[in-house]
N, CA and C atoms as a LAMMPS dump frame, in Angstrom:
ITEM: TIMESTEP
0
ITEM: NUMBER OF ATOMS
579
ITEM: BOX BOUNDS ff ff ff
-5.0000000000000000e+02 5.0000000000000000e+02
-5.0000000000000000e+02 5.0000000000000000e+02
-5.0000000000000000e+02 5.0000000000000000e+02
ITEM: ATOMS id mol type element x y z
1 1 1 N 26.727 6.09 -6.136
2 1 2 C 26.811 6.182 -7.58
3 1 3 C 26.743 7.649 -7.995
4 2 1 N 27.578 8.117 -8.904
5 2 2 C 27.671 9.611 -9.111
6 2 3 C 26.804 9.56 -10.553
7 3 1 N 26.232 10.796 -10.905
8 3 2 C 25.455 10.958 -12.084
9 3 3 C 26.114 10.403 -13.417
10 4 1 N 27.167 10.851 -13.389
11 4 2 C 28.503 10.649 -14.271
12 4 3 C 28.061 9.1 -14.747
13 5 1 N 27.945 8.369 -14.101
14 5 2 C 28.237 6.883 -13.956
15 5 3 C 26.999 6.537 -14.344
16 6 1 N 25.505 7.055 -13.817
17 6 2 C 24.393 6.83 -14.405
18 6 3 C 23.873 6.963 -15.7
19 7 1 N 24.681 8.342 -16.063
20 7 2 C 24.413 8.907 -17.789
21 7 3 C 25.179 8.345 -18.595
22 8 1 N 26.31 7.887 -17.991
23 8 2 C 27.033 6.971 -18.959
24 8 3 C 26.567 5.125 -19.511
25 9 1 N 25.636 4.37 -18.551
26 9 2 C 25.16 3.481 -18.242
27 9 3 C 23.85 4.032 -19.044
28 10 1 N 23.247 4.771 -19.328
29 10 2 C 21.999 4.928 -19.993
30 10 3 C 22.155 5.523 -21.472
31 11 1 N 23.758 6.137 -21.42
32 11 2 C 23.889 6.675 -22.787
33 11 3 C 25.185 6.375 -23.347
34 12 1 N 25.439 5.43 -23.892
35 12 2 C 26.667 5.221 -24.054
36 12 3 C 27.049 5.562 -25.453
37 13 1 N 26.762 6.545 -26.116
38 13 2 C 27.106 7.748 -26.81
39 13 3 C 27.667 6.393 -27.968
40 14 1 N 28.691 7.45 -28.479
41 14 2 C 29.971 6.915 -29.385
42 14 3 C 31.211 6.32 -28.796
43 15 1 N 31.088 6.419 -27.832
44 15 2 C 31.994 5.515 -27.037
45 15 3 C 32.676 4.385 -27.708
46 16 1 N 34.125 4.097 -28.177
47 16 2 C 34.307 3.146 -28.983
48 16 3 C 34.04 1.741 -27.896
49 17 1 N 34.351 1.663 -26.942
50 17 2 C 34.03 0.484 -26.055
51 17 3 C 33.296 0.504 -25.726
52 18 1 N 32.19 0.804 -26.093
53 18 2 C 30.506 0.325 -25.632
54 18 3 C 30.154 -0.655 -26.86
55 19 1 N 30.054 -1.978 -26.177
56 19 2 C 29.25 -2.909 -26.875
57 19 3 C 27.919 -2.774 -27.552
58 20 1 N 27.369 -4.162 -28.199
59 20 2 C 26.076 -3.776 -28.675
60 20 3 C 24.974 -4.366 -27.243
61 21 1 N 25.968 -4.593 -26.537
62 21 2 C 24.83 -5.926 -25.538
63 21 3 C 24.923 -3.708 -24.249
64 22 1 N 25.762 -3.251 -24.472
65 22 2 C 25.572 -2.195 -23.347
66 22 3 C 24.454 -1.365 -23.918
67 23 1 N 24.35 -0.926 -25.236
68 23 2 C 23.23 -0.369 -25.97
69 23 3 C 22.037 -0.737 -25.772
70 24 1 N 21.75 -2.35 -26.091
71 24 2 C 20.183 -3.279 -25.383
72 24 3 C 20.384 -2.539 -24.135
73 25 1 N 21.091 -2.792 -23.105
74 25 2 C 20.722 -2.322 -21.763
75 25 3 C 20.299 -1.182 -21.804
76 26 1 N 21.164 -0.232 -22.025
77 26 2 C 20.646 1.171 -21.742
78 26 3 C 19.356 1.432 -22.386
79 27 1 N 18.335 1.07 -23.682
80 27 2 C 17.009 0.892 -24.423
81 27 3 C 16.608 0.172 -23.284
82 28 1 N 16.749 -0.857 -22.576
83 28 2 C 15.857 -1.497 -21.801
84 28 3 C 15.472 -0.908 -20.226
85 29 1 N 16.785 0.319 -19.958
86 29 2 C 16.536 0.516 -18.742
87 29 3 C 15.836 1.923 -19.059
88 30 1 N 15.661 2.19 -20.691
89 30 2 C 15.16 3.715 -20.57
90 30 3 C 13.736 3.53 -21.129
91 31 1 N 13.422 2.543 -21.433
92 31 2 C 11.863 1.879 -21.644
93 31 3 C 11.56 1.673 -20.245
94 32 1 N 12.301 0.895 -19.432
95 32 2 C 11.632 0.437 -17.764
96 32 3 C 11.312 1.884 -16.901
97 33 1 N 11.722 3.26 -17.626
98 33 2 C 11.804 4.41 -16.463
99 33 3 C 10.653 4.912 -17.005
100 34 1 N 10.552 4.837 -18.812
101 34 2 C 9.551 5.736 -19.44
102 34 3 C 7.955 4.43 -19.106
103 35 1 N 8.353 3.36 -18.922
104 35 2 C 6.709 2.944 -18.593
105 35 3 C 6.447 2.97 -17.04
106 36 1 N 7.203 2.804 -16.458
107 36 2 C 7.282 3.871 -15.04
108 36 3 C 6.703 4.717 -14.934
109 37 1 N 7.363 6.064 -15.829
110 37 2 C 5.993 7.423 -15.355
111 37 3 C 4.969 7.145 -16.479
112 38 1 N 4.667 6.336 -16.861
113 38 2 C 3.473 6.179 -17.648
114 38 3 C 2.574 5.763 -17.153
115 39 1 N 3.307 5.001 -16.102
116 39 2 C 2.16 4.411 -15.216
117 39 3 C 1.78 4.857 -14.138
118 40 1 N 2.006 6.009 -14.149
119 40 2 C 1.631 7.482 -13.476
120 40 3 C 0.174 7.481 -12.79
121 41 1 N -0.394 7.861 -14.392
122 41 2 C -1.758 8.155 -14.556
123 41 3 C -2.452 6.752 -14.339
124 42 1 N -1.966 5.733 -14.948
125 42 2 C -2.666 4.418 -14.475
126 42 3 C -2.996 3.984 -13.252
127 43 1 N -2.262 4.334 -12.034
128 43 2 C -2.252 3.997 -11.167
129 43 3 C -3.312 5.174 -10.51
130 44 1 N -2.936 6.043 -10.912
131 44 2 C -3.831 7.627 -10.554
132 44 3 C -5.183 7.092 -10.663
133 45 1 N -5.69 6.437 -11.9
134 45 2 C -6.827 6.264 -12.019
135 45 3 C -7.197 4.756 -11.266
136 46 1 N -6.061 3.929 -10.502
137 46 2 C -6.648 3.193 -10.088
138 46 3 C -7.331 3.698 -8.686
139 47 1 N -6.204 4.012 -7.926
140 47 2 C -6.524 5.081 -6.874
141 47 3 C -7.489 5.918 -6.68
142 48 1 N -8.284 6.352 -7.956
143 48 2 C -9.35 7.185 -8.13
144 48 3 C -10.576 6.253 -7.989
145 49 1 N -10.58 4.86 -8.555
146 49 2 C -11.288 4.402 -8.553
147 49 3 C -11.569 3.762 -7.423
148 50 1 N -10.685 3.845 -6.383
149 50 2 C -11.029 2.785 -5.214
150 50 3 C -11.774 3.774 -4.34
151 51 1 N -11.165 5.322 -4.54
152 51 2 C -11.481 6.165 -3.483
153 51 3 C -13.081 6.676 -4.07
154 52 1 N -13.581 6.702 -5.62
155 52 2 C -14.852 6.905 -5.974
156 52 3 C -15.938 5.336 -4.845
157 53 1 N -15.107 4.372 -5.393
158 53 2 C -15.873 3.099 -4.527
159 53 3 C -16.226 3.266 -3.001
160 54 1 N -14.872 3.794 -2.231
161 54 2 C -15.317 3.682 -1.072
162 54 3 C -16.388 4.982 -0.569
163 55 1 N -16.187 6.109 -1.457
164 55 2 C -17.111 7.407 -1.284
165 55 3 C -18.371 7.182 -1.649
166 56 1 N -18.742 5.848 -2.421
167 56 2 C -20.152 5.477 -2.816
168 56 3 C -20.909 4.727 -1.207
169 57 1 N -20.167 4.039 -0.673
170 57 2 C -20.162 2.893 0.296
171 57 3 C -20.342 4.286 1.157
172 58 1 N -19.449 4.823 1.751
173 58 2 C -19.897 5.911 2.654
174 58 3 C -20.961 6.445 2.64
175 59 1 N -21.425 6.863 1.654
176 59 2 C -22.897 7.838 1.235
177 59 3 C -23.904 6.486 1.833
178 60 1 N -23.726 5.326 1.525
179 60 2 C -24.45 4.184 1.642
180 60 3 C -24.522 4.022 3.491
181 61 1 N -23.386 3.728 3.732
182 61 2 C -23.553 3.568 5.14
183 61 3 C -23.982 4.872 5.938
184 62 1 N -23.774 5.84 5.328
185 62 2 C -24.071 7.062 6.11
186 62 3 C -25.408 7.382 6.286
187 63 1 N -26.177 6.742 4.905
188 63 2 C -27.677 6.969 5.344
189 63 3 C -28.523 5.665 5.67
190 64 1 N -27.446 4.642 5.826
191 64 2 C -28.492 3.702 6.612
192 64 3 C -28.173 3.234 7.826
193 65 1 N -27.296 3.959 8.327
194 65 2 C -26.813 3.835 9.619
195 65 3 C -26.923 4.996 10.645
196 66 1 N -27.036 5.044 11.938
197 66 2 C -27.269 5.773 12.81
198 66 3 C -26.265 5.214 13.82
199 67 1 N -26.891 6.778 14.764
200 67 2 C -25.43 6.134 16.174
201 67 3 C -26.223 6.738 17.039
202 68 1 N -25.911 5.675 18.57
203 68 2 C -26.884 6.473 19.805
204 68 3 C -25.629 6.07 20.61
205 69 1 N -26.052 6.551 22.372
206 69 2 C -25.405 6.657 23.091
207 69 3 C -25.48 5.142 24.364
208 70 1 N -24.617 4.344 23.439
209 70 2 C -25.172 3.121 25.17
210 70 3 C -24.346 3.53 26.362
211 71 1 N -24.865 3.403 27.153
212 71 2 C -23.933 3.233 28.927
213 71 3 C -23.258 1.817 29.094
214 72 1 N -22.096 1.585 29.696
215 72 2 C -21.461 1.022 29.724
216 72 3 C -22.092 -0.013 31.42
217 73 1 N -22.633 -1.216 31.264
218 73 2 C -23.123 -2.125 32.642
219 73 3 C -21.752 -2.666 33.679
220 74 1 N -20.885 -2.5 33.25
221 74 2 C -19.767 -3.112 33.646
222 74 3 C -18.283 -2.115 34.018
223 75 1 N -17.328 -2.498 34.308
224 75 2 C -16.195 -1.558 33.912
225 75 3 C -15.27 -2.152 32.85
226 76 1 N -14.599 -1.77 32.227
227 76 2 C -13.872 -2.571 30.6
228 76 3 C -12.728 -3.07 32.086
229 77 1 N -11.951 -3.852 31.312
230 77 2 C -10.522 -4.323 31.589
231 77 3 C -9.486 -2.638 31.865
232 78 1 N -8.333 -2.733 32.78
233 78 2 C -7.714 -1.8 33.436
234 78 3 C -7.181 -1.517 32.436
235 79 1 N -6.814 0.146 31.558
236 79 2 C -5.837 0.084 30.719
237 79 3 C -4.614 -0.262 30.681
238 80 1 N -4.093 -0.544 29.492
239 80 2 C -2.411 -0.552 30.226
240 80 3 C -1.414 0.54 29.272
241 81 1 N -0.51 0.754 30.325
242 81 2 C 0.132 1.647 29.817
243 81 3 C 1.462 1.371 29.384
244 82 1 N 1.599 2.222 28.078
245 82 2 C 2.69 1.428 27.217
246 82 3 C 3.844 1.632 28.285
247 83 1 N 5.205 1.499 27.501
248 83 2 C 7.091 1.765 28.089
249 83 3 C 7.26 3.602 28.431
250 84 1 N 6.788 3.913 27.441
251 84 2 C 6.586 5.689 27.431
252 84 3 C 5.603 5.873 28.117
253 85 1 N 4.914 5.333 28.528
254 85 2 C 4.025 6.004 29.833
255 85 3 C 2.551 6.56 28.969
256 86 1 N 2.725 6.206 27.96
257 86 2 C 1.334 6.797 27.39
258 86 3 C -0.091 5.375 27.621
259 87 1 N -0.935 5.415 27.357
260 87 2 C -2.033 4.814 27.551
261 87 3 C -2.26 3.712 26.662
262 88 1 N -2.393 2.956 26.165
263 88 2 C -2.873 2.151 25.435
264 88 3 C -4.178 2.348 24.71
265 89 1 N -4.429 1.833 23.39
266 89 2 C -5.386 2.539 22.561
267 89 3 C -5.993 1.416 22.206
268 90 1 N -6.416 0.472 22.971
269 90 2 C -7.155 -1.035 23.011
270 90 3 C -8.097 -1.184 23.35
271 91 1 N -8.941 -2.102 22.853
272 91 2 C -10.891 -2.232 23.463
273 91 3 C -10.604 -3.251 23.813
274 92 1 N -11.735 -3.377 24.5
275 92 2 C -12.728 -4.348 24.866
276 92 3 C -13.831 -4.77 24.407
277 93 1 N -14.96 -5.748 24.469
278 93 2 C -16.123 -5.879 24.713
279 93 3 C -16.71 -5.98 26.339
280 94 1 N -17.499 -4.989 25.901
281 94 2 C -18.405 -4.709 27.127
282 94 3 C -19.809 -4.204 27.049
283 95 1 N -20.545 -5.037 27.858
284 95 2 C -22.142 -5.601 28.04
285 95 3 C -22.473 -3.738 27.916
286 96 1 N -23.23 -3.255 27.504
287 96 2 C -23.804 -2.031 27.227
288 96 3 C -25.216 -1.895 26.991
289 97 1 N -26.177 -0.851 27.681
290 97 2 C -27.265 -0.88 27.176
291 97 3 C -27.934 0.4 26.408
292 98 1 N -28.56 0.288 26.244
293 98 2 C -29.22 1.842 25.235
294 98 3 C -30.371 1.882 24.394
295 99 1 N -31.494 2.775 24.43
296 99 2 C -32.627 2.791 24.08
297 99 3 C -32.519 2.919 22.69
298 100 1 N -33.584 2.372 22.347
299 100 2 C -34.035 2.242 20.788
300 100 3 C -34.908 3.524 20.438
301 101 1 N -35.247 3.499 19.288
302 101 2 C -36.734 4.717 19.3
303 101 3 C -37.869 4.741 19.423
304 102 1 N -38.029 2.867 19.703
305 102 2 C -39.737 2.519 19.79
306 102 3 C -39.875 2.505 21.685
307 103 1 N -38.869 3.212 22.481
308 103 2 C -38.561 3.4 23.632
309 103 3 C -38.161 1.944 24.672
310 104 1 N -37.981 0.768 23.96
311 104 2 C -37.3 0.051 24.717
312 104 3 C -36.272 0.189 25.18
313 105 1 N -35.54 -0.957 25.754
314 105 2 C -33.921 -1.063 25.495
315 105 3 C -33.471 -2.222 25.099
316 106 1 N -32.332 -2.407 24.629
317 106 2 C -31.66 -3.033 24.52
318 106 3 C -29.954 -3.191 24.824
319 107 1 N -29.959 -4.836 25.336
320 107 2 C -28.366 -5.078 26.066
321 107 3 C -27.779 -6.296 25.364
322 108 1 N -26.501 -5.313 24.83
323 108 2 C -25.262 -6.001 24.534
324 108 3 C -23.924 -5.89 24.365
325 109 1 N -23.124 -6.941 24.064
326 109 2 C -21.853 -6.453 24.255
327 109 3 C -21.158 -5.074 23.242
328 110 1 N -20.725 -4.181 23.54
329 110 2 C -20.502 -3.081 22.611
330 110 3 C -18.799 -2.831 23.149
331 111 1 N -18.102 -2.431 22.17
332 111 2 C -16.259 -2.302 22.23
333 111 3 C -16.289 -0.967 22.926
334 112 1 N -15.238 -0.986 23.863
335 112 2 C -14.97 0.428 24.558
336 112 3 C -13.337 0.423 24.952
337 113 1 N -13.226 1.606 25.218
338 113 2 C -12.104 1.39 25.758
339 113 3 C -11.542 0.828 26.776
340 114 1 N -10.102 0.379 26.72
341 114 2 C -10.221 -0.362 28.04
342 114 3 C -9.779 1.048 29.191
343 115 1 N -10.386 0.54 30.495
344 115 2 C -10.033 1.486 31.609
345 115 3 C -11.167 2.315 31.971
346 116 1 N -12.396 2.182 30.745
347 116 2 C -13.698 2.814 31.035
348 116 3 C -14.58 2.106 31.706
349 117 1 N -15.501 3.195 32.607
350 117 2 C -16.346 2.417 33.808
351 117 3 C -17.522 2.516 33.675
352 118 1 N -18.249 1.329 34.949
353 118 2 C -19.431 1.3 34.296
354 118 3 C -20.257 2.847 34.302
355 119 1 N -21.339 3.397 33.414
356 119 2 C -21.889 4.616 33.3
357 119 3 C -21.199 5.546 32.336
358 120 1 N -19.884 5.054 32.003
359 120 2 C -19.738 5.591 31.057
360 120 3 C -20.427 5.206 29.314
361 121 1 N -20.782 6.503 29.029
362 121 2 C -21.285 6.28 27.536
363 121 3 C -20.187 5.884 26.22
364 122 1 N -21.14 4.862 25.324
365 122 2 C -20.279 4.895 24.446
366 122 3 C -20.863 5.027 22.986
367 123 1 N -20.138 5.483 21.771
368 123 2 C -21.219 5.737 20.788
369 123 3 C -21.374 4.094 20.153
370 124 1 N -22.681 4 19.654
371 124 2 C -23.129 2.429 18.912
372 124 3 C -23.75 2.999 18.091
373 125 1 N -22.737 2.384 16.399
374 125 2 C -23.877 2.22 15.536
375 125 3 C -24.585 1.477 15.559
376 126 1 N -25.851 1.334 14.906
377 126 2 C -26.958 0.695 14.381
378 126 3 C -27.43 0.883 12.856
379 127 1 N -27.63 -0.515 12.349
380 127 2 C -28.505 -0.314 11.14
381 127 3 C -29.891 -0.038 10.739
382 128 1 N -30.538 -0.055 9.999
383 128 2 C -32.085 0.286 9.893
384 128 3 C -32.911 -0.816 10.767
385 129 1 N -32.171 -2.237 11.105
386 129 2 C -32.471 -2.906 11.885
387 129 3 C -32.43 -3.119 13.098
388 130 1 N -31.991 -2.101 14.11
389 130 2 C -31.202 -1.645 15.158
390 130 3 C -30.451 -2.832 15.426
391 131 1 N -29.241 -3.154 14.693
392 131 2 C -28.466 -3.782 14.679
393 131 3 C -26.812 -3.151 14.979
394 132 1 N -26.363 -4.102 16.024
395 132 2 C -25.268 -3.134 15.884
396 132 3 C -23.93 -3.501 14.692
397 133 1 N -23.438 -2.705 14.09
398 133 2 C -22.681 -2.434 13.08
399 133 3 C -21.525 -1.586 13.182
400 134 1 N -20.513 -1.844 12.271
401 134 2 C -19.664 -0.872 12.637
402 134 3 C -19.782 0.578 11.987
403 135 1 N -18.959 1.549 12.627
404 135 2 C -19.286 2.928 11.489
405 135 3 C -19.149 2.676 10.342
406 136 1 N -19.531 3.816 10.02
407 136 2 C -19.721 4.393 8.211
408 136 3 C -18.528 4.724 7.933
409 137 1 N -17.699 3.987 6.802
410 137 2 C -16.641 4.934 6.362
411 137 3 C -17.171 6.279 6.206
412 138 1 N -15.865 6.947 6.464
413 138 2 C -15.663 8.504 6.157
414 138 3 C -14.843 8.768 5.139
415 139 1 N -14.93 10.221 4.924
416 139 2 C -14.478 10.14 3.798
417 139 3 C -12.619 10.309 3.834
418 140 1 N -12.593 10.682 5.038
419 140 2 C -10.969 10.185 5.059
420 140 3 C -10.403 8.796 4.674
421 141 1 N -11.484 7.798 5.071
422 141 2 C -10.888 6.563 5.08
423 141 3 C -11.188 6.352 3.396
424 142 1 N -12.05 7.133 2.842
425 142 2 C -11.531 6.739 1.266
426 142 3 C -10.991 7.134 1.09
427 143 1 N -10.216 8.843 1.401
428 143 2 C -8.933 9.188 0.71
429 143 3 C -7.864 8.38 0.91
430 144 1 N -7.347 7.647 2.373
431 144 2 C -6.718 6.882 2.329
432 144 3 C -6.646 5.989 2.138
433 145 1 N -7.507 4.934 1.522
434 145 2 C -7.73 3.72 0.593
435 145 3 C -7.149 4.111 -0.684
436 146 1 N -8.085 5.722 -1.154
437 146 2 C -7.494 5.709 -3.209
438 146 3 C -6.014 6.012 -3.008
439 147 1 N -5.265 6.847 -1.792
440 147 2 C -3.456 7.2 -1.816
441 147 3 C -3.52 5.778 -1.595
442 148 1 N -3.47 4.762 -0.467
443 148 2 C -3.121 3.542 -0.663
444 148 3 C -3.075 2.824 -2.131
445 149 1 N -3.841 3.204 -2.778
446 149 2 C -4.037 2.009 -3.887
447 149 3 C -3.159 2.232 -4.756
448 150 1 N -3.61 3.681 -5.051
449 150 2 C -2.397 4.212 -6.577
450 150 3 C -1.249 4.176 -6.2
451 151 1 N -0.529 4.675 -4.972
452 151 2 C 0.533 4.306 -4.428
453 151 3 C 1.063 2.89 -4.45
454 152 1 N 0.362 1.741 -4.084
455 152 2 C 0.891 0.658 -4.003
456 152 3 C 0.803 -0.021 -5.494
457 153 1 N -0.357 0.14 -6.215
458 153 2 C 0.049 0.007 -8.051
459 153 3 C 0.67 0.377 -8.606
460 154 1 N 1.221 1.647 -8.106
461 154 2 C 2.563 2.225 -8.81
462 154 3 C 3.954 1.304 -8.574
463 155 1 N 3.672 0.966 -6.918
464 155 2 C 5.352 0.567 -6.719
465 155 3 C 4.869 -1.042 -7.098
466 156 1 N 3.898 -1.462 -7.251
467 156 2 C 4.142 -3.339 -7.892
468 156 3 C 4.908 -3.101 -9.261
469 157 1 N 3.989 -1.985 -9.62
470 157 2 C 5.001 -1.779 -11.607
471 157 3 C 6.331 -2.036 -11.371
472 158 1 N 6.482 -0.835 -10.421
473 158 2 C 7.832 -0.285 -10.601
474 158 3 C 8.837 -1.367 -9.951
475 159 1 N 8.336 -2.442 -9.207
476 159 2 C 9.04 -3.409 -8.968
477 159 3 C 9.338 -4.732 -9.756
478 160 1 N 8.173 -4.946 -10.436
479 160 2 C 8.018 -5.184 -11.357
480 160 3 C 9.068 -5.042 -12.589
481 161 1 N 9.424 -3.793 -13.13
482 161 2 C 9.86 -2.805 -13.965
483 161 3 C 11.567 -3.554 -13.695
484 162 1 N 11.315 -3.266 -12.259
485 162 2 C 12.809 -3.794 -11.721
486 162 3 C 13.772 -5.095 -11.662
487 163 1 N 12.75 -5.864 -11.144
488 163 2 C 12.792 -7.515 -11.511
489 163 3 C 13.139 -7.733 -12.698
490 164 1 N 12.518 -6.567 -13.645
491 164 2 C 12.566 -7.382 -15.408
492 164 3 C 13.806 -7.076 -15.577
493 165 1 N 14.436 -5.39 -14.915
494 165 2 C 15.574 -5 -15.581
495 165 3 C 16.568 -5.481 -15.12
496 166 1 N 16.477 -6.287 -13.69
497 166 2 C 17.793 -7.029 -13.222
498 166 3 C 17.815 -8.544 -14.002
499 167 1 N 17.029 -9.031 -14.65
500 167 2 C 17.15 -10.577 -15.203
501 167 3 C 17.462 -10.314 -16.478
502 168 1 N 16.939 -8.936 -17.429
503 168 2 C 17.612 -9.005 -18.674
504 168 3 C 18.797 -8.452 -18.447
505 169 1 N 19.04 -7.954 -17.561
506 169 2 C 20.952 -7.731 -17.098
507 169 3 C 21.599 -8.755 -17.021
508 170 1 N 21.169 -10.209 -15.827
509 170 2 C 21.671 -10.961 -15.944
510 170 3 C 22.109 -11.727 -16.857
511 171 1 N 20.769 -11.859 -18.092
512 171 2 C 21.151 -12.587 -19.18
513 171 3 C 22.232 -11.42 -20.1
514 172 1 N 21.903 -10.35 -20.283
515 172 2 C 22.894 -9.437 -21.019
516 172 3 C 24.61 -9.713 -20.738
517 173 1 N 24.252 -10.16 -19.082
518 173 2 C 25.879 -9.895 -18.151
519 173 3 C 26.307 -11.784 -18.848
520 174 1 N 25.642 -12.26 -18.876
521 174 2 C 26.055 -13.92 -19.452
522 174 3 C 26.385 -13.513 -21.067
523 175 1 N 25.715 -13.201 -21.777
524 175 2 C 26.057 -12.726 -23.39
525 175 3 C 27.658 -11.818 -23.147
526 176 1 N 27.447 -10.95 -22.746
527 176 2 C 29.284 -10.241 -22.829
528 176 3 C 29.894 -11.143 -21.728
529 177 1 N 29.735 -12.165 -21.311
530 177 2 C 30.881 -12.991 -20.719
531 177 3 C 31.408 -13.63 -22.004
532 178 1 N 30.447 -14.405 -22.619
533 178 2 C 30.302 -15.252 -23.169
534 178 3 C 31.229 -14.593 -24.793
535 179 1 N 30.407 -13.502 -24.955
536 179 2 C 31.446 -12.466 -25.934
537 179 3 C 32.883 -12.172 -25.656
538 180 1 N 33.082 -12.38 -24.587
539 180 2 C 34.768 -12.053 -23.978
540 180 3 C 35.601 -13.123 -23.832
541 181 1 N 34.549 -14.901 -23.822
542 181 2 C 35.613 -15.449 -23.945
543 181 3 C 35.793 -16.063 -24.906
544 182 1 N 34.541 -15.592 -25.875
545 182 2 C 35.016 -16.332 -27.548
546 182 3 C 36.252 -15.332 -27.999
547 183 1 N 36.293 -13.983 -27.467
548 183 2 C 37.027 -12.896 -28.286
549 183 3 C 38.965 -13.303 -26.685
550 184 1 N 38.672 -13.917 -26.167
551 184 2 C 39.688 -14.296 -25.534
552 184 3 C 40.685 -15.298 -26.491
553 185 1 N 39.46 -16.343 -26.745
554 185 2 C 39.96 -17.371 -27.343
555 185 3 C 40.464 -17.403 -28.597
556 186 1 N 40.038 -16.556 -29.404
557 186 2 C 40.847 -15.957 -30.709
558 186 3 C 42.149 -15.427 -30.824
559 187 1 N 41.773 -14.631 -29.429
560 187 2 C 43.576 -13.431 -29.054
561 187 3 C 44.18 -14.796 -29.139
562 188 1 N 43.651 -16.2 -28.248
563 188 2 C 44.833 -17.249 -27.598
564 188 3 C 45.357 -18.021 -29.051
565 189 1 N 44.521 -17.982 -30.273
566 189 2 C 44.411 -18.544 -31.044
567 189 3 C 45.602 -17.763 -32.314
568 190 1 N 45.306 -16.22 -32.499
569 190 2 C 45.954 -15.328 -33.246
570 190 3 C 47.64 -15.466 -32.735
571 191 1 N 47.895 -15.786 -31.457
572 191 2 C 48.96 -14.774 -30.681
573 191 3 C 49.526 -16.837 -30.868
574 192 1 N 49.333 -17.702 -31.086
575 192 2 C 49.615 -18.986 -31.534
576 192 3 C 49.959 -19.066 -32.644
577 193 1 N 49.598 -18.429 -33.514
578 193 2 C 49.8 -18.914 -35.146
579 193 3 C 51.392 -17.77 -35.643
């Protein structure tokens, strides 16, 4: 599609052959672009808000969670290696043990990589309950939650936006049919008499 063809479709000027049904369109497709970037900032602030949420949750898990070092009792499953020859980036569960601070220990299953042996260390969180848990978000993983969010609220609009502008086309594209063959049927009617 050349620009030509776009500006003409959004502005159909004085054009003596531009209908009134091409005018609705072009108002409807220049309302669907202008609440588009309007929904700019909306989405900005949704995005803001997910990434304030998950940066609260971080601060949260960060101070009630800890991490120690268990040893691995077992060896994980053999890695496997992908078509390209690189390694595989897959766990396991595997039986692990590791001291507490009241100097016991404790043994259980903890995720490792696969291809790791037994004695190798692995990091385990724990909660205030020496429970094991998973990490603490970071704060990367909220930046990429709030770009996920506002990003993906933007494009529901904008699909959204889109859906609306292809069905009031359709009905627009049924009205100038419908205009062309009452104005057919007149020519057949005039060009008779």
């Amino acid at each position: 599609m050349s620009l030509l063809f776009l500006w003409r479709r959004i502005h159909p000027g004085r054009n003596p052959l531009a209908r009134v049904w091409d005018r609705i369109e072009a108002v409807i497709l220049l309302g669907g672009v202008a609440v588009a970037l309007l929904g700019v900032p909306l989405a900005a602030a949704a995005g803001s808000e997910a990434y304030a949420t998950m940066m609260a949750r971080s601060a949260l898990e960060t101070a009630t969670r800890h991490s120690t070092t268990a040893f691995l009792l077992e060896d994980a499953p053999p890695a496997r290696v992908g078509v390209d020859g690189t390694p595989s980036a897959e766990t396991a569960s595997v039986a692990a043990r590791w001291a507490l601070p009241d100097g016991t220990f404790r043994e259980e299953l903890v995720t490792a990589d696969l291809g790791a042996s037994a004695g190798d260390g692995v990091t385990v969180w724990l909660d205030e309950a020496e429970a094991v848990v998973a990490p603490p978000v970071t704060p990367l993983d909220a930046t990429s939650t709030g770009v996920g969010v506002g990003v993906g609220v933007w494009l529901i609009a904008v699909t959204l936006l889109a859906a609306g502008y292809l069905v009031a086309r359709q009905l627009l594209d049924r009205a100038r049919r419908a205009a062309w063959d009452r104005e057919w049927e007149r020519f057949g009617q005039d060009s008779r008499s």
